[in-house]
N, C-alpha and C positions, 0 to 999 in steps of 0.2 A: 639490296639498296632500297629503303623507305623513299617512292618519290610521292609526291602531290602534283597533280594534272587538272590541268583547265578543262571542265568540260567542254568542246568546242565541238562544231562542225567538221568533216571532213575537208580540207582545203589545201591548195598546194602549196607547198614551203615558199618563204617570201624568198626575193634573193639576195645574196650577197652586201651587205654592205645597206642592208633597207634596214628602218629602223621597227622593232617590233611596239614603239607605244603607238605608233599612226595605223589607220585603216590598212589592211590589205588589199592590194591594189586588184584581187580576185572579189573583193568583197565591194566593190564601183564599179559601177557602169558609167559608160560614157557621158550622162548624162544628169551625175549624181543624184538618181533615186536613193528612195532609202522605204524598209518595210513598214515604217509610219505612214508611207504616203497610199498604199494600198485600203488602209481605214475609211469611214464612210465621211468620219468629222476630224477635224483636225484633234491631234493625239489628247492635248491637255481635257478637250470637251471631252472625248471618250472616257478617258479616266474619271472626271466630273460625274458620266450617266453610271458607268458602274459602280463607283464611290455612291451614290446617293443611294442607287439600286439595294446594295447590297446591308445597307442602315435601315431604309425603310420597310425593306422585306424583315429584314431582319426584328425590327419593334412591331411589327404587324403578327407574325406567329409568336412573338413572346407574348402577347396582348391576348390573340386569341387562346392560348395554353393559359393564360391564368384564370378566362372567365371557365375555363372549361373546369378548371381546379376548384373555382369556387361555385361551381352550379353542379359538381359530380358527375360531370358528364365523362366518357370515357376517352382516352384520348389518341386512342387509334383510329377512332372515327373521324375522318378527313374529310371537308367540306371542297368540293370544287375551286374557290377562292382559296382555301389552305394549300392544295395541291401545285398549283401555280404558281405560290409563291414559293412553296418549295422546290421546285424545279428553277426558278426565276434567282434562287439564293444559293444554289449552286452552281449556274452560271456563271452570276456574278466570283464566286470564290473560283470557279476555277478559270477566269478573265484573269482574275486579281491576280491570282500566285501561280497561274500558268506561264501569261506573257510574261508580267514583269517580274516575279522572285522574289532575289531580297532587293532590289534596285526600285521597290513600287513607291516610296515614301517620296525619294528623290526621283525618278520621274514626275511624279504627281504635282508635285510643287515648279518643276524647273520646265517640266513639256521634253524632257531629252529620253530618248530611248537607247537606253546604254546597251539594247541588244544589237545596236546598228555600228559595226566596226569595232575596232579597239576604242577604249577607255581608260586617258592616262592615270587616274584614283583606281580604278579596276586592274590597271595593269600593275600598281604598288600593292596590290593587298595581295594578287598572285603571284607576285615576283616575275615576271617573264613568265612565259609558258609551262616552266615547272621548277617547284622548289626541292633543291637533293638536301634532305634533311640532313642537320647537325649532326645528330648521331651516328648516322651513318661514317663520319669520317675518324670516329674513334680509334679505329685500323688503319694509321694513314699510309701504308704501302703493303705491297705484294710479298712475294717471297722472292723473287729477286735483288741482286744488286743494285739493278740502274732502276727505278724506279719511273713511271708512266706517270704526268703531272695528272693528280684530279680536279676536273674540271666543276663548276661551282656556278651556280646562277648568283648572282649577286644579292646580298642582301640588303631589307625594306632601306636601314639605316642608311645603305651606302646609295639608294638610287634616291632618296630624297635629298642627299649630301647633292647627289650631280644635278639637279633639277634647280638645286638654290639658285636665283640670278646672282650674279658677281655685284659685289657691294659696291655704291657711288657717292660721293659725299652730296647732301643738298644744302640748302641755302642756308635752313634754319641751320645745321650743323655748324657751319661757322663762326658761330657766337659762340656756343660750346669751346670749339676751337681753339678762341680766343681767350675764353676765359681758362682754360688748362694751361696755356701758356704765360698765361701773366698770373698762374698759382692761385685762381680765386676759386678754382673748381678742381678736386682733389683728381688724380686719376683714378685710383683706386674705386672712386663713386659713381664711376660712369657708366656699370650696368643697372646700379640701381636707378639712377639718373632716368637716363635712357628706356630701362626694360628692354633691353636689344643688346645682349652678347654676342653679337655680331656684329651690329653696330657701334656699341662699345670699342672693339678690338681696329675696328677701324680709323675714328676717332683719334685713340690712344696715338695709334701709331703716326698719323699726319700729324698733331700735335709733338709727338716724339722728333720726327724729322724737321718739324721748323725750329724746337730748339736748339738742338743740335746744329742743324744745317746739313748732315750728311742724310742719303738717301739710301732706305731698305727697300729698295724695285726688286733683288734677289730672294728675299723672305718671302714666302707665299702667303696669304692671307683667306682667301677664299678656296673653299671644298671643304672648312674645319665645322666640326660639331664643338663650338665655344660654350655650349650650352653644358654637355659634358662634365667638362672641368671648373664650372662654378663652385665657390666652394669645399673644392678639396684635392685639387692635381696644379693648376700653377694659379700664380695670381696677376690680374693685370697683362694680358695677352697681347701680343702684337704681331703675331703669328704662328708658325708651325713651320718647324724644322722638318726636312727629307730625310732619312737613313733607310739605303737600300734593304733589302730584309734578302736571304739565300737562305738555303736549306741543304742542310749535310744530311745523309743519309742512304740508307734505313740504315740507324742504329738498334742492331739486335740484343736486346737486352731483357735480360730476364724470361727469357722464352718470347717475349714481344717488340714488334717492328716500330721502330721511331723515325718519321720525319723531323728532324730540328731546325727550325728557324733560328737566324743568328743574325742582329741586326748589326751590322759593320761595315765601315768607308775601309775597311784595312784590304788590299786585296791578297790574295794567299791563305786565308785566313779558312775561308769556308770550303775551298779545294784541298785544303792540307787536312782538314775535321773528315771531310766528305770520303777522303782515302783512308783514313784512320780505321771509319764507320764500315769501309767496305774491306779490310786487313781484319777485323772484329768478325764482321758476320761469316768471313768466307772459314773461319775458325771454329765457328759455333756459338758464337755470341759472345757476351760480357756477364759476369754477376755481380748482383750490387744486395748490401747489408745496410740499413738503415738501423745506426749504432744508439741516437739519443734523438728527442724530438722535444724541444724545450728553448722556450724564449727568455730572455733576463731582462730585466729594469735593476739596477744599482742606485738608492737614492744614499742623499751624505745627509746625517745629522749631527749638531753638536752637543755637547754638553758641556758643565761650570767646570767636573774634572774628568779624567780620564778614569778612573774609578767608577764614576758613573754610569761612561759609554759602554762599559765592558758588563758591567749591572745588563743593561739592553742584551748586552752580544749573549751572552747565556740566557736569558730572556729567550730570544728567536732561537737559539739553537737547544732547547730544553725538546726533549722530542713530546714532553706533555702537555705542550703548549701549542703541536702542530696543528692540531684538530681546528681547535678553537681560531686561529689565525688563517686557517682555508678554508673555514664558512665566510669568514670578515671579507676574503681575498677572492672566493668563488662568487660573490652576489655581485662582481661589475659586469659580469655575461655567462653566457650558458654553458660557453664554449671551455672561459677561460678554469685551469685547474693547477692546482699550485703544485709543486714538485719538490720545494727544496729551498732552504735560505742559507747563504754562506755569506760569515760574515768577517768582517778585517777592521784593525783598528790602526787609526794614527794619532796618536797621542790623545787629544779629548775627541778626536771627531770620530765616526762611526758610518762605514760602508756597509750596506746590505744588498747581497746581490741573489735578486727573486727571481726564482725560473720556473714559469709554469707552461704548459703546452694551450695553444692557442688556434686549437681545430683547422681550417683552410686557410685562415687569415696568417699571415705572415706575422701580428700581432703584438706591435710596439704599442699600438694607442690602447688596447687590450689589457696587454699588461701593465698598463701607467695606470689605470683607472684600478688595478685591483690594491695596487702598492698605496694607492693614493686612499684606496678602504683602510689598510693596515694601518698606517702613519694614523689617520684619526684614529682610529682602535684603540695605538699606543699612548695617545695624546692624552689620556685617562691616566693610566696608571704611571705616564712619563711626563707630568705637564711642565718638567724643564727642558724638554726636549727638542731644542730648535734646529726643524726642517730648514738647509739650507739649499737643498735643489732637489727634483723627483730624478735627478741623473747626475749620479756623482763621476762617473769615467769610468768605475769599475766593473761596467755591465759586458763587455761594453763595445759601443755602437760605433761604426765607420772608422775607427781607429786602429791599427795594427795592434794587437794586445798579447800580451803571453797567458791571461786567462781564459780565452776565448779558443787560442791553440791547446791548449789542456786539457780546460774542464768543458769546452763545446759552447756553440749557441743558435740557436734556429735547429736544424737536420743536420746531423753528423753521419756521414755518409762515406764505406769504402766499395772500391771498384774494381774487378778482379777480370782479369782473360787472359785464354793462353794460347800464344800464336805459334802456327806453326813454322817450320824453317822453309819450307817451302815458298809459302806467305811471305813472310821476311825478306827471302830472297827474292822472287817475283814480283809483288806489289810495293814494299816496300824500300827495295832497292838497296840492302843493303845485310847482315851477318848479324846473326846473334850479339855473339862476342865484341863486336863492335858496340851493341845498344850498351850492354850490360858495364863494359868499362866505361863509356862513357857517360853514364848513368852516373857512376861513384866518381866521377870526376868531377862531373858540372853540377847535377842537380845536389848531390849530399856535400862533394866538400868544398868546391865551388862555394855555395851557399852560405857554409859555415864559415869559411874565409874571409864572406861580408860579412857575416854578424846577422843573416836572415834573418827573420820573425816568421816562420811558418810558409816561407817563400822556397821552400826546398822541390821546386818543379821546374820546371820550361816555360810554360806561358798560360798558365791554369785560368789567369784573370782574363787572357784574352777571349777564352771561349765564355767566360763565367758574364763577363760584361756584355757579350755578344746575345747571349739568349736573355740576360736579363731586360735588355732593352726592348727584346722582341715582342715579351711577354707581358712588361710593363710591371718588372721588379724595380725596388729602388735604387738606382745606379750607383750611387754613394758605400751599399752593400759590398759593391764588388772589392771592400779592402778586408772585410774578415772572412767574405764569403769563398775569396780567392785561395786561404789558406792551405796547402795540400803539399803532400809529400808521393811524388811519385818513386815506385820502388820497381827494380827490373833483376832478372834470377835466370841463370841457362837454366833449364828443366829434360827431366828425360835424356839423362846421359849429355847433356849440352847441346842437345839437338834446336830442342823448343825455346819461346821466350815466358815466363810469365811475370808480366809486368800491372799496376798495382797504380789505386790514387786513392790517399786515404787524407779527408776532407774533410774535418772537425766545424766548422761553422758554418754552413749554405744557410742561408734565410730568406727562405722563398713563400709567398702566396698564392693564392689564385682566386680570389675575391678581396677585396678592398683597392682603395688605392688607383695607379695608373692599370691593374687590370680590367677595369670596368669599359675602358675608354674599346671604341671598336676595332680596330688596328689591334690591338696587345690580346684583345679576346678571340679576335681570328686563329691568331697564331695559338694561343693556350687550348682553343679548340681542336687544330691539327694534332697536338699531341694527346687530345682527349684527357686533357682535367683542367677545362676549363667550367668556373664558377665553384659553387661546395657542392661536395660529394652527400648527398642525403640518406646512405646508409651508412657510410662510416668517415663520422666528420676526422676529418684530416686528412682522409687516404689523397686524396687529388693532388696535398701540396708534399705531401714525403712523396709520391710516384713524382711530382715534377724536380724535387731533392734529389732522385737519381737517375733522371734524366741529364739532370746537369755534368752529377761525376760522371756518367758514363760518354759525355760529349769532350769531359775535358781528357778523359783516358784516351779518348780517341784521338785529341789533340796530340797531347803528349805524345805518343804513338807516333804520329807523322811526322810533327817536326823534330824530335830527334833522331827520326830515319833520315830527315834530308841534312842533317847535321854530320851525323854517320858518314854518309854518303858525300857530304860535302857538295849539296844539292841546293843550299840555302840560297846563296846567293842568286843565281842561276833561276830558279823560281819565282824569284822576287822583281828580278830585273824582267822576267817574261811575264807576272800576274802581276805586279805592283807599281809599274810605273807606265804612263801615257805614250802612246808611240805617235798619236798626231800631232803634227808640225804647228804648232802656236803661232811661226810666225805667218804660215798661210791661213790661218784663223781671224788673225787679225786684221791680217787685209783684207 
């Protein structure tokens, strides 16, 4: 484990419950000296003589070194007055950068000797006493099942977050105030206004509540970095919602140990993953296939006839013409690269649905900026070609689709493990035989009996929404990304189970978007692919692609064991509902 340590004295541990940015109470005397006061002059003059010392010595031998250059004299021959001063100039440099370090600039100016006790600026730039490098947590568990929590000194972002004072409205604000409320000052302009997205956020909200008349005292307001999300995660802020975050695991997969976060109010939810995760490893793991890695944008255009849309539709799909239309499509980023255009017609108008892969980023804004190269490209050779939207449906995005089940979108991902009976019976609580009928009962014809769309599982969205919140995917995702068919097979003479989630749409990132924010990058951190992978752009978001199937295998897995079992309820009533007395609460 990489750690980084404070140079410090030998001292004895503070105790319990003392706070580490204040003095150590070994480090006072009774009488609050301090090692400045042992100086002959007070601290600021000191640094004064040896600042001046160290300037003047210092133009004195560069003076005499030049008359020496210019009269040929030799210049190892040192004069008594030279000798002096070099000794005098060493000194001074080792006063300079002995006492004070890199602290000299601000001593010098301020009079403060940051060598005397802790320093809350010095205590942010070291994090506490020692910082356990990121990387380090790439591995986030042992070889065990139950897993040992690792411990974590906080980091820079999150101890400046604690140190902010709690926001107060003042005077001048209440003009603001007033004028948000009587419409004369927009909300939305209130951090440009201001210059204070924090102030802003505060603002907003009292303004919110006097129009209204109802009170957000419940909504939390302060500990948020508002600064963050300017610009590109929400707009016009009035606070920051809580959702507990838990962790299933180690998910053993692919020869490697997973902690997974799963941000969810549902209780049962992460105890039912967490048993899944530990029926998986005590087997030997999970395998995951990562089948397609391609994003789509579908733009609609029209034309005068249907003759002509279809002119286009062989157009893009001439394979002569693919070259030429992925240089047009590859210059909106580095990342993005075109794979494929399939196209559909309805009468005169004209579907294209673009799928190019789009490195770590999850990559709707990506891929809109290449379609949106193409479209001008075509605008030449089709100038009756009228764009009526960069997103026709057929992409397509947050919608339950049967092209999205077919043909894939984002990471198409299957998930494979095979348990044994023992397992089954032991952890599980329940018979092969049992999963596997009722497998083709519920999940397959179940299913089909509604008229599913790619819903042919047990609760896939539940875990798929669960990590994606944790992570800081787009939540909206969770309706294509949910798509999955869990499949269950006795094996080995009926002994064994192998059971199966094959997940055509996951569309995951790990830079852009809500993963930037600190909270969602914690957690993308625990699973080590957090940010872009800089030897191989992509790897970080198809690795976090089947992290996910192999969370919702494990899902699956559990709860149709307690189904089997006839466990559901029973579980739910003991992890999902409040057992304290409300009306003694209230009183």
């Amino acid at each position: 484990m990489d750690v980084r340590r404070r140079h410090l004295n030998p001292l004895p541990p503070p105790t319990a419950g003392e706070p580490l940015l204040k003095p150590h109470k070994y480090q006072q005397t009774t009488n609050n000296t301090k090692a400045s006061d042992a100086l002959p002059l007070p601290l600021y003059l000191t640094n004064g003589v040896f600042f001046t010392l160290f300037f003047s010595v210092a133009y004195f031998l560069l003076h005499r070194w030049r008359e020496k250059i210019r009269n040929s004299m030799p210049l190892h021959v040192v004069t008594l007055s030279e000798l002096a001063a070099v000794v005098s100039l060493i000194a001074s440099v080792i006063y300079l950068l002995g006492f004070f370090g890199i602290d000299f600039v601000q001593s010098l100016f301020t009079g403060r000797n940051t060598h005397d006790g802790w320093d809350v600026e010095d205590e942010i730039n070291s994090v506490d006493r020692f910082v356990i490098e990121e990387d380090s947590l790439k591995k986030p568990c042992g070889a065990g099942i139950d897993c040992l929590p690792v411990v974590v000194a906080p980091a820079k972002a999150a101890v400046l977050l604690a140190e902010q004072p709690a926001l107060v409205l003042e005077a001048e604000d209440e003009e603001i105030i007033k004028s948000v409320v009587a419409g004369k000052t927009p909300s939305y302009s209130l951090e440009t206004k201001l210059g204070d997205c924090r102030k802003a956020a505060l603002v907003r909200r009292e303004a919110l509540q006097r129009i209204t008349g109802k009170s957000l005292g419940g909504l939390p307001l302060d500990g948020f970095d508002y600064d963050s999300i300017l610009g590109q995660c929400c707009e016009m802020p009035v606070g920051y919602i809580q959702i507990p975050v838990g962790v299933a695991g180690p998910l053993l997969l692919d020869g490697r140990e997973y902690s997974v976060p799963m941000a969810t109010t549902e209780g049962c939810l992460v105890a039912s993953t967490n048993r899944g995760c530990k029926a998986i490893h005590l087997c030997g793991g999970a395998t995951s296939v990562l089948l397609k890695d391609g994003m789509t944008r579908a733009p609609v255009v029209r034309f005068g006839t249907a003759k002509r849309a279809a002119e286009l539709k062989f157009f893009l799909e001439d394979d002569m013409n693919f070259d030429t239309l992925s240089v047009v499509f590859n210059k909106s980023s580095r990342f993005a690269r075109l794979q494929g255009i399939q196209c559909a017609i309805a009468g005169k108008n004209l579907y294209t649905r673009f799928t190019c892969s789009t490195g770590d980023a999850m990559g709707m804004n990506m891929i809109s900026k290449g379609v949106q190269n193409v479209l001008d490209f075509l605008q030449n050779d089709f100038p009756d070609m009228d764009v009526i939207g960069i997103s026709g449906n057929f992409c397509s995005d947050k919608k339950p689709a049967a092209v999205n089940w077919i043909e894939g979108r984002g990471k198409s991902v299957v998930c494979e493990a095979i348990i044994k009976e023992e397992v089954v019976r032991k952890v599980l609580k329940t018979d092969v035989a049992a999963l596997v009928e009722l497998n083709m009962l519920k999940n397959l014809t179940g299913s089909a009996m509604a008229g599913a769309l790619g819903g042919f599982n047990a609760h896939a969205s539940n875990i798929v929404s669960a990590v994606y919140i944790a992570t800081g995917q787009d939540p909206a995702q969770n309706v294509e990304s949910s798509h999955c068919i869990t499949m269950m097979e006795a094996v080995n003479d009926g002994k064994d189970l192998h059971v199966s989630v094959t997940m055509p749409s996951i569309e995951v990132g790990t830079v852009g978007g809500g993963t930037q924010l600190a909270s969602q990058s914690a957690c993308l951190n625990l699973l080590g692919v957090k940010g872009a992978n800089k030897e191989s752009a992509g790897s970080n978001s198809r690795l976090l692609a089947t992290i996910v199937a192999g969370s919702v295998l494990a899902g699956e897995l559990s709860l149709m064991s307690a189904l089997a079992a006839g466990q559901l309820v029973n579980s739910h009533m003991k992890y999902n509902r409040s057992s304290r007395d409300v009306t003694k609460m209230s009183s």
